[in-house]
PAZAPA-4460 file (N, C-alpha, C; in steps of 0.05 Angstrom, whole numbers, plus 32768, in hexadecimal, padded with zeros to 4 digits):
% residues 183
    n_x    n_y    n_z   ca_x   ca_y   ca_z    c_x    c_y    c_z   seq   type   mol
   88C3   8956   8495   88BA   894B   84AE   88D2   8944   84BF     1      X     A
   88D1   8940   84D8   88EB   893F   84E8   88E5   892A   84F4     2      X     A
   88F9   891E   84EE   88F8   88FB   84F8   8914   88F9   8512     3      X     A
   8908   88EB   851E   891B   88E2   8532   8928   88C1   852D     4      X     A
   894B   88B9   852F   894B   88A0   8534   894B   8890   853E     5      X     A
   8933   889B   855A   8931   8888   8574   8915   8888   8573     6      X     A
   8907   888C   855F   88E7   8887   855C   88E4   8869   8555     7      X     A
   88F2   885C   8550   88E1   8838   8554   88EE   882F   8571     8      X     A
   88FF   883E   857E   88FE   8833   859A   88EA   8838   85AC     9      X     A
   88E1   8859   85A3   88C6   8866   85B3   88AF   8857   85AF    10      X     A
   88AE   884B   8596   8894   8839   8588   8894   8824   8597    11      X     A
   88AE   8819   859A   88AE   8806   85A5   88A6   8804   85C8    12      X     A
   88B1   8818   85D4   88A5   8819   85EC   8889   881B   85F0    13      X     A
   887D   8833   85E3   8866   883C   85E3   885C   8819   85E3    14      X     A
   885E   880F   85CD   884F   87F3   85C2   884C   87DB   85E4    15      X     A
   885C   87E2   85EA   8862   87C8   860B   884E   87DD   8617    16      X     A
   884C   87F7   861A   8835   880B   862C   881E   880D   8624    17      X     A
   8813   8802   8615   87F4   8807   860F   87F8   8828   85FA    18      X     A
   880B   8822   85EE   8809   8836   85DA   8819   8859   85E6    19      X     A
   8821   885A   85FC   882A   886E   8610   8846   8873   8612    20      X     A
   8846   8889   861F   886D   8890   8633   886A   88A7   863C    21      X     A
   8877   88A8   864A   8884   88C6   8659   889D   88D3   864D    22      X     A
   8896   88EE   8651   88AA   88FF   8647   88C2   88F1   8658    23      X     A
   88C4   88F0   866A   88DE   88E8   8673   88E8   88C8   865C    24      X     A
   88D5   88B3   8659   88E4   88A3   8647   88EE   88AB   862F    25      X     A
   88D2   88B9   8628   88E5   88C7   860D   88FD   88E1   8607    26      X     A
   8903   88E8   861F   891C   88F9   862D   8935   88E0   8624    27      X     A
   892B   88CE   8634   8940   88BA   8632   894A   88AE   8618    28      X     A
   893F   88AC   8608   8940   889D   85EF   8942   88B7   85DD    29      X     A
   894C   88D3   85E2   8955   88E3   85D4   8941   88F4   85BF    30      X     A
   8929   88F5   85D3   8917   890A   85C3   8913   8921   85D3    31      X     A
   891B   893C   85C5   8915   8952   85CC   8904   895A   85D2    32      X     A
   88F9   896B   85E8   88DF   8977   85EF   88C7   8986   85D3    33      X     A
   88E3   8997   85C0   88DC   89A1   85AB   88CE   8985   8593    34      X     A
   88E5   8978   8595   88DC   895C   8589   88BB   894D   858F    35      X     A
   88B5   8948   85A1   8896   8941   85B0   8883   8954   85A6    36      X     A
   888B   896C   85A9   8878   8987   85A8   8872   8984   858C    37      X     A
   888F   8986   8575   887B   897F   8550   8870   896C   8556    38      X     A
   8873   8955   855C   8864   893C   8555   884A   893B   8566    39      X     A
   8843   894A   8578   8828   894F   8582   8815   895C   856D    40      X     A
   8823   8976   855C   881D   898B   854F   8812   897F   8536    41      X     A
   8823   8965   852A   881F   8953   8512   8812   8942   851B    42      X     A
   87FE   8937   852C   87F3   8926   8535   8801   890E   8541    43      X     A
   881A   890C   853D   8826   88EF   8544   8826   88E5   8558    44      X     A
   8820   88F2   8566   881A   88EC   8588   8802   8901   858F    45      X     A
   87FC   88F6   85A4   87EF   8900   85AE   87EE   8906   85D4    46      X     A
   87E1   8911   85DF   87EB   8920   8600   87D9   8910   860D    47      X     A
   87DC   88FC   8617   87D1   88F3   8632   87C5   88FE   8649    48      X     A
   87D7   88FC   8656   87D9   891C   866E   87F5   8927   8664    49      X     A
   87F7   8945   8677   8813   8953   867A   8827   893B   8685    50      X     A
   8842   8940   8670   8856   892B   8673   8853   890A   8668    51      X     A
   8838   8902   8658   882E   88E6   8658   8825   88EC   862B    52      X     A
   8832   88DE   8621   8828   88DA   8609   881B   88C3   85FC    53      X     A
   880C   88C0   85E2   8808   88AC   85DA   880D   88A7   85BC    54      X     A
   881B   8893   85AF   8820   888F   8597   87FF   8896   8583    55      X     A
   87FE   88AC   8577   87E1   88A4   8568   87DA   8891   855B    56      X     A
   87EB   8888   854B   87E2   8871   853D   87E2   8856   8548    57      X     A
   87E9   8854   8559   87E9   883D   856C   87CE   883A   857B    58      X     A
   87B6   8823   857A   87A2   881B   8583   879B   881D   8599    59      X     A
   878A   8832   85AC   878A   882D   85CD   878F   8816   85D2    60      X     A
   8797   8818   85EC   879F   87F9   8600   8776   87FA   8610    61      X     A
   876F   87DE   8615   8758   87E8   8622   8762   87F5   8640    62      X     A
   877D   87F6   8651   8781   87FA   8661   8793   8812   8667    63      X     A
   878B   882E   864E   879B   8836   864F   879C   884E   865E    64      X     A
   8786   8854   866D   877F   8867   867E   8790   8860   8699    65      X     A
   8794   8847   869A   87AC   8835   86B0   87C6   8841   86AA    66      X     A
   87C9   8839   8697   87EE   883E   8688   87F0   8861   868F    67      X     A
   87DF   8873   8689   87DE   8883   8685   87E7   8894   86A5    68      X     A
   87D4   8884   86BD   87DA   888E   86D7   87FA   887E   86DC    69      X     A
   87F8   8861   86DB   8813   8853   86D3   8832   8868   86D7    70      X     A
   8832   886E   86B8   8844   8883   86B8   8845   889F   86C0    71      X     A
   882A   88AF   86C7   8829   88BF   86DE   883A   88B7   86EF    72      X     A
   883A   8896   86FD   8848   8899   8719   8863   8892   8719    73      X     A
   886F   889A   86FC   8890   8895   86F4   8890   8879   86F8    74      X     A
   8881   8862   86F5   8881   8846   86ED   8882   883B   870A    75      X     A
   887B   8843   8723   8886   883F   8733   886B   8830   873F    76      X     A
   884D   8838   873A   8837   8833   8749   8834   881A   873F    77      X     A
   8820   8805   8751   8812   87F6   8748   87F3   87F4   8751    78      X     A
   87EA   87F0   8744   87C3   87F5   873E   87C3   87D3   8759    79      X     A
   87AE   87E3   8765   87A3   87D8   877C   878E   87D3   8789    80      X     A
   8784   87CF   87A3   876B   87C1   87AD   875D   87C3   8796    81      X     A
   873C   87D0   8799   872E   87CC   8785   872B   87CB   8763    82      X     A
   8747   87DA   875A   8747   87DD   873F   8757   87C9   873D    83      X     A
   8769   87BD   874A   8772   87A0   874C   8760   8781   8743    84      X     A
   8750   8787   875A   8737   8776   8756   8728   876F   873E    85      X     A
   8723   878D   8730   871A   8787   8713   872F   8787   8701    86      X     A
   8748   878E   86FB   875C   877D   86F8   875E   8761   86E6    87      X     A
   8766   8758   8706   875E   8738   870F   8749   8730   8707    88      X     A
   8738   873C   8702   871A   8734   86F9   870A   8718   8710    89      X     A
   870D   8725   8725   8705   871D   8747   86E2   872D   874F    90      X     A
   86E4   8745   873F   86CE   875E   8741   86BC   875C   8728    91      X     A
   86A5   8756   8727   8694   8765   8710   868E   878A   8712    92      X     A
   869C   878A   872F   8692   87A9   8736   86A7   87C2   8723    93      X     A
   8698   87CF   8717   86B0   87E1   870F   86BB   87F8   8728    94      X     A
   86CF   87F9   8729   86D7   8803   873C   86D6   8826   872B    95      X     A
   86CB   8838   8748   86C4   8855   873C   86E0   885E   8732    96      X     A
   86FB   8860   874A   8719   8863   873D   8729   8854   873C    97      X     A
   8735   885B   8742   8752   8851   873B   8764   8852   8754    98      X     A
   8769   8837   8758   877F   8834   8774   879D   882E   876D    99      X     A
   87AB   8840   8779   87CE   883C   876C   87DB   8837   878A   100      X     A
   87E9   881D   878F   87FC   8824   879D   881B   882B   878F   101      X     A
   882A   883E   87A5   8840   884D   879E   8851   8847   87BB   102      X     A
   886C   8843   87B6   8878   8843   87CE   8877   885D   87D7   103      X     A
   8880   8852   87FF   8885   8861   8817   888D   887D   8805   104      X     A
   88AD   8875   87FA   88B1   888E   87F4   88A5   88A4   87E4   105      X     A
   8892   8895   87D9   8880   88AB   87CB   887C   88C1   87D2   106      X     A
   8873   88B4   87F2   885D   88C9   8809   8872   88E9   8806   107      X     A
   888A   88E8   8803   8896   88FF   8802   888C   891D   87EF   108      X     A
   8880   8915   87DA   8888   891B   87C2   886F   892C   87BD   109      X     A
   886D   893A   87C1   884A   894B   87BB   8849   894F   879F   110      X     A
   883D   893E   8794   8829   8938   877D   8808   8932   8784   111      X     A
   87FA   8941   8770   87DB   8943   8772   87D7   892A   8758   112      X     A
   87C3   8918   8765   87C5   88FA   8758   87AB   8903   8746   113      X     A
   87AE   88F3   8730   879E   88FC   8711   8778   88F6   8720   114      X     A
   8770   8903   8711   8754   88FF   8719   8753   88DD   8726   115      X     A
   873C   88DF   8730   8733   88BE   873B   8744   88AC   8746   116      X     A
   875D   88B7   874A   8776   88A5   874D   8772   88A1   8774   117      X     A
   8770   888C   8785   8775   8884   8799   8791   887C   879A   118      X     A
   879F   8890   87B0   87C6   8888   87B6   87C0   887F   87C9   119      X     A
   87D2   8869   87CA   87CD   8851   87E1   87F7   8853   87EC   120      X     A
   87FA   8859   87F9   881F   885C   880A   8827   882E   8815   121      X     A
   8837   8828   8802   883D   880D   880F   8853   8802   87FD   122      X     A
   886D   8800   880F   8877   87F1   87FD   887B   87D3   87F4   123      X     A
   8870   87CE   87DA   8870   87B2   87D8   888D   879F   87CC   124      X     A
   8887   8789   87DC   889A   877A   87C9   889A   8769   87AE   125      X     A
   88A2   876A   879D   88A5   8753   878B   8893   874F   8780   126      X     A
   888C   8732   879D   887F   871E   8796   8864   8732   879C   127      X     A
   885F   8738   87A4   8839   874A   87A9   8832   8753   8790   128      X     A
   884E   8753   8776   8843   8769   875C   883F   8756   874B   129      X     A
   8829   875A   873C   882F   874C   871B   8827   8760   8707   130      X     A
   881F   8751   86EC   881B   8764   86D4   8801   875D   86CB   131      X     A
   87F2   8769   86C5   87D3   8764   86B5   87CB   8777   86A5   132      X     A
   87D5   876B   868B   87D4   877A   8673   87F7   878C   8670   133      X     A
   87F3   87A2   866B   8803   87B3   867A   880F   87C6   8685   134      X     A
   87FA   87C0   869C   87FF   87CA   86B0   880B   87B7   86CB   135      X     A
   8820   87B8   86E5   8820   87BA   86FA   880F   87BC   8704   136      X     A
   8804   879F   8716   87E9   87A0   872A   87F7   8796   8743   137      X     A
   87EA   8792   875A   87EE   8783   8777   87DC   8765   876B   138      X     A
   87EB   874F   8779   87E8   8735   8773   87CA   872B   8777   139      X     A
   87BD   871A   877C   87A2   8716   8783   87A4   8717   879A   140      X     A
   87B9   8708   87A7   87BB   8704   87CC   87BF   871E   87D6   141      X     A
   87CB   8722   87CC   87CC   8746   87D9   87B0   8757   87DA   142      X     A
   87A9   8756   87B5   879A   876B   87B4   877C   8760   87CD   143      X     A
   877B   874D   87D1   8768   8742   87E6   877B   8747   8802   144      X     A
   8784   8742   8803   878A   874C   881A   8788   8769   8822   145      X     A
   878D   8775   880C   878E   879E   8813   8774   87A1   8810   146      X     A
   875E   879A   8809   8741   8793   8802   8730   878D   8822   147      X     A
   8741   877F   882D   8736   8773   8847   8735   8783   8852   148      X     A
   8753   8791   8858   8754   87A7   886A   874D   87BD   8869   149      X     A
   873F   87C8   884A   8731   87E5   884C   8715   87E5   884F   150      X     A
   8707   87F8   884F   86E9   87F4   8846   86E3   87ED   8834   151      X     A
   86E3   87DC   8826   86D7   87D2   880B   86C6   87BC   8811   152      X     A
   86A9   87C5   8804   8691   87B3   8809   8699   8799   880D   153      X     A
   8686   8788   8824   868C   8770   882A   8682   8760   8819   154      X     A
   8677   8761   8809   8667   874E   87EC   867B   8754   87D5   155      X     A
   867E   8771   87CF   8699   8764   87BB   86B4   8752   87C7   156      X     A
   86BA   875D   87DB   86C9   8745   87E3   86C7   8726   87E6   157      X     A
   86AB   8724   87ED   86A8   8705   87EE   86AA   86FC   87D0   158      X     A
   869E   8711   87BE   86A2   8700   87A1   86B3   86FA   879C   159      X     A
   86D0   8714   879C   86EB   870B   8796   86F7   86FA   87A4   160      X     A
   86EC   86F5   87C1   86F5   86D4   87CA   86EF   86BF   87C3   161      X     A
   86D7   86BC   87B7   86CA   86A7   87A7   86D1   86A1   8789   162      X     A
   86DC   86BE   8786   86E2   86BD   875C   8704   86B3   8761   163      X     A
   870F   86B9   877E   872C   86B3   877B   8732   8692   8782   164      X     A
   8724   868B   8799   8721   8665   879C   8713   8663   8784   165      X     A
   86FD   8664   8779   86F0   8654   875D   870B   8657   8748   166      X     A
   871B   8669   8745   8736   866A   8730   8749   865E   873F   167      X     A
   874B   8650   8752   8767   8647   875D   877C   8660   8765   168      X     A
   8772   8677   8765   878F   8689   8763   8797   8691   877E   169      X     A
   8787   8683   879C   8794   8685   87B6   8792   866D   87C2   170      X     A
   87A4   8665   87D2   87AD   8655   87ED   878C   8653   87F5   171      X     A
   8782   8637   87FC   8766   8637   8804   876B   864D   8827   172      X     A
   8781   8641   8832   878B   864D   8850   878B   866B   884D   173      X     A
   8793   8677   8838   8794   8691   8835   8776   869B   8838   174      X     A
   8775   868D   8822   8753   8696   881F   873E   8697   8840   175      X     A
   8748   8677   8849   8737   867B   885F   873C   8694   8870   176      X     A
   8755   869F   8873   875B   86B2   888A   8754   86CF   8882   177      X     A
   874C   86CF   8866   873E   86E1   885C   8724   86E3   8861   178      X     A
   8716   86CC   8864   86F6   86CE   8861   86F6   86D5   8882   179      X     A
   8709   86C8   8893   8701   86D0   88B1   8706   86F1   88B7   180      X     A
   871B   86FA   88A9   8719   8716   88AB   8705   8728   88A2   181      X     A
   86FA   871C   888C   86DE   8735   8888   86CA   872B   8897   182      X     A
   86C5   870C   889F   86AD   8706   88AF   869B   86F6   88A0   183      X     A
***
């Protein structure tokens, strides 16, 4: 069998990803294309999408259809408005896809986004990002705020203004200048 001696670093990454990586990480950490390809062949991994793997023996993440677009977007996206929302757990609504923001510079780059995937062009700072689970989301204040400003039903929004003051997780002021913008 052909063993690599950067397979408990790969474990190790995969393990922080919901069980996942990209060929490019494992490029990095010194595994061969040929290398990936036996260990697909022997079960040890397994193919995500093209370029996206998963440790087999390692337990799905429940979020791993996330991780999975995640590293599609070279680590760079973060999950947004509505898939944000449930997230946050702001929504009982399941959201039908999947919302990624990707920076400005993205917009360059012609890539066809994975099934269900909504690309949203904005670059955020910092503070707008956090982590839930893990994955990269937009903050609550944000994700309500990018919520305000698209079409997204005016009843899920009132909930997630109601589920976000009942949790303390916005500025009551915030909140109010939110509820005046949807009405």
């Amino acid at each position: 069998m052909v063993r690599s001696r950067n397979w408990p670093d790969l474990l190790r990454l995969a393990t922080t990803q919901g069980g996942c990586f990209s060929l490019t990480q494992a490029l990095e950490l010194g595994f061969s294309t040929p290398l990936l390809q036996h260990h697909l062949r022997t079960g040890k991994l397994q193919r995500a999408r093209r370029g996206i793997f998963r440790v087999a023996h390692l337990p799905a993440a429940e979020d791993e259809d996330l991780v999975v677009v995640w590293l599609w977007s070279k680590q760079r996206g973060v999950f947004s408005y509505r898939t944000a929302l449930a997230l946050h757990g702001l929504s009982d609504a399941l959201p039908a896809g999947i919302d990624l923001t990707l920076p400005l510079a993205a917009a360059k780059e012609r890539r066809l986004a994975p099934d269900r995937v909504s690309l949203h062009l904005s670059d955020l700072s910092p503070d707008e990002q956090t982590w839930v689970g893990n994955v990269p989301v937009t903050t609550v204040l944000r994700t309500l705020r990018d919520c305000a400003a698209m079409p997204v039903s005016p009843d899920l929004l009132l909930q997630a203004l109601h589920e976000a003051k009942a949790r303390g997780l916005v500025a009551r002021r915030e909140l109010d200048a939110l509820r005046a913008q949807v009405g």
